[in-house]
N, C-alpha and C positions, 0 to 999 in steps of 0.2 A: 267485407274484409277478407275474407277467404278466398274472393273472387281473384281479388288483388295479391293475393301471395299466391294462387296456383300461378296466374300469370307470372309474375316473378320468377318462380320454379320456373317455369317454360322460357323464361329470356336467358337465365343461367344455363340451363340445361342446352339448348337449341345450341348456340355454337359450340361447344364440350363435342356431343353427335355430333353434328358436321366436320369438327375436322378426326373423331374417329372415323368415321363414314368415307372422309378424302383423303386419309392414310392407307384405310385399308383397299381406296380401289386404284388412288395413284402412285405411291410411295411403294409399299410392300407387292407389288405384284414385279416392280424394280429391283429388291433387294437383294436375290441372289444373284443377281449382274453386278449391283456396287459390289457384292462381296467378292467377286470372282476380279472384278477392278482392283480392288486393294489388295487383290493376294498376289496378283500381277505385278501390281504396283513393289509391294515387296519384294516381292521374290527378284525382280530386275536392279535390286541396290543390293540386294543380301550382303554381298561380302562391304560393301561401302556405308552401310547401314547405322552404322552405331557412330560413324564421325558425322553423317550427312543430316538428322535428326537433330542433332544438338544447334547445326549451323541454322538448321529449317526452323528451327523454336527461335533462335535468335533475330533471323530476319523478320520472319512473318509471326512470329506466338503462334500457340496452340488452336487459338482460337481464329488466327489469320488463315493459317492452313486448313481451319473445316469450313470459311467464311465463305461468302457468297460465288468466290472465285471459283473456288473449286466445284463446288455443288453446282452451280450455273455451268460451269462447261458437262459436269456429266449430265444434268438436268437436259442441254443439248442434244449431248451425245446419246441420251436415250430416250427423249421423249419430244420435242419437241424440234428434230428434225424429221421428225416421222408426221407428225401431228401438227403445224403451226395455227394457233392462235392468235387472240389482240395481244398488246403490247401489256393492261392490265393482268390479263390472265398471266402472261412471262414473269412477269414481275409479282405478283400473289406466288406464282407456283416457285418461283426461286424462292420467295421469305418460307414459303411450307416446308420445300426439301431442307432448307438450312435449319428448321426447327426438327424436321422428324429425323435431320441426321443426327442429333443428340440423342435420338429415344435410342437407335438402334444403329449404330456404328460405333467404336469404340475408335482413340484417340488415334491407335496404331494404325487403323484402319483407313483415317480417316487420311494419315500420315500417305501410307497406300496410294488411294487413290488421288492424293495430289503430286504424289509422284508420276504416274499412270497418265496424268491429266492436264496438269499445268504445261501454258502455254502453246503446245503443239497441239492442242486435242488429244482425246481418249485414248486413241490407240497408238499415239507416240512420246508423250508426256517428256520428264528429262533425258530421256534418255537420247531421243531426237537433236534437244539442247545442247548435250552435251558433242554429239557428230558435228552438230552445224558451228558453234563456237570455239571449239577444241578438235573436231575431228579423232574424238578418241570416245571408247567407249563409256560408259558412265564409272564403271567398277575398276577404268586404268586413270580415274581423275586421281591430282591431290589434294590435298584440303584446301587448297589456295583453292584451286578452279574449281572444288565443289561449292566454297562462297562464293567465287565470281557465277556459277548458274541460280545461286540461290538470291543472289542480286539481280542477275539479269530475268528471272521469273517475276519479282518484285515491279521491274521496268525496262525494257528492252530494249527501248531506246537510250535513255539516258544513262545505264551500266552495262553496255554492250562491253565485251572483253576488251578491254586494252584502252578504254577513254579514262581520263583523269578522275569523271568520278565513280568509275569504278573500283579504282584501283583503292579508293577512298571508305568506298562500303565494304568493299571484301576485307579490309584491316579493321572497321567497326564491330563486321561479324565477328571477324577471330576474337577478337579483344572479349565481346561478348560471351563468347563460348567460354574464352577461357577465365573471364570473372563475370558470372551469372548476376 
């Protein structure tokens, strides 16, 4: 009987280790790069910041914006274009970072780096979006064309500026914004 509970211990315990053991050599050795991403990220909306957030909750939720989209392109952008693997390991390693970004990123952060990130890739996120669809910088958008990026993030083809259903999603977002 005691055989059979140490075992036990050992089948609970063994993944618990494992994935501290694959935070601490794949995740955290990353961490001060996503942070320097989301402060990026930030800093490149600042002045647009506090209308573009509420539209970003409303398109995508809180939890849309830390989901696998995000995470998977910087997951990309820093490790596994350096390193490529099987398609199993891609996909293990995206559900890991989308879990260990909950230990240690926080919401604003995470807000960050899917500004930083979405769509264009890491090093050109909305901001890129917003040249190629508007030709203006992110921070001379209006709240209209900040829900039309935040639509066209969502699907790029089918809320491209100026199609019918865009024009469609950027009045759901507003509506949303402004009754939560």
């Amino acid at each position: 009987m005691k055989i059979i509970i140490k075992i036990l211990i050992i089948f609970v315990l063994l993944p618990v280790i494992g994935l501290i053991v694959w935070d601490g050599v794949s995740f955290l050795p990353h961490l001060s790069e996503l942070k320097q991403l989301a402060k990026d990220g930030n800093d490149r909306i600042q002045s647009v910041g506090d209308v573009l957030y509420p539209i970003a909750v409303a398109g995508e939720t809180k939890e849309g914006i830390r989901r696998y989209y995000t995470m998977r392109q910087v997951y990309m952008y820093l490790v596994f274009s350096k390193h490529r693997k099987s398609n199993l390991i891609w996909h293990l390693n995206n559900m890991l970072w989308n879990a260990a970004s909950r230990i240690h990123i926080n919401d604003q952060e995470a807000f960050g780096i899917w500004v930083n990130c979405s769509l264009s890739g890491c090093s050109e996120g909305l901001q890129a979006v917003a040249k190629k669809y508007y030709q203006k910088e992110i921070a001379e958008l209006s709240t209209k064309e900040l829900a039309g990026i935040v639509a066209v993030v969502r699907n790029p083809v089918r809320f491209q500026p100026g199609a019918p259903a865009s024009e469609i999603r950027i009045k759901e977002l507003l509506e949303k914004v402004k009754n939560p």
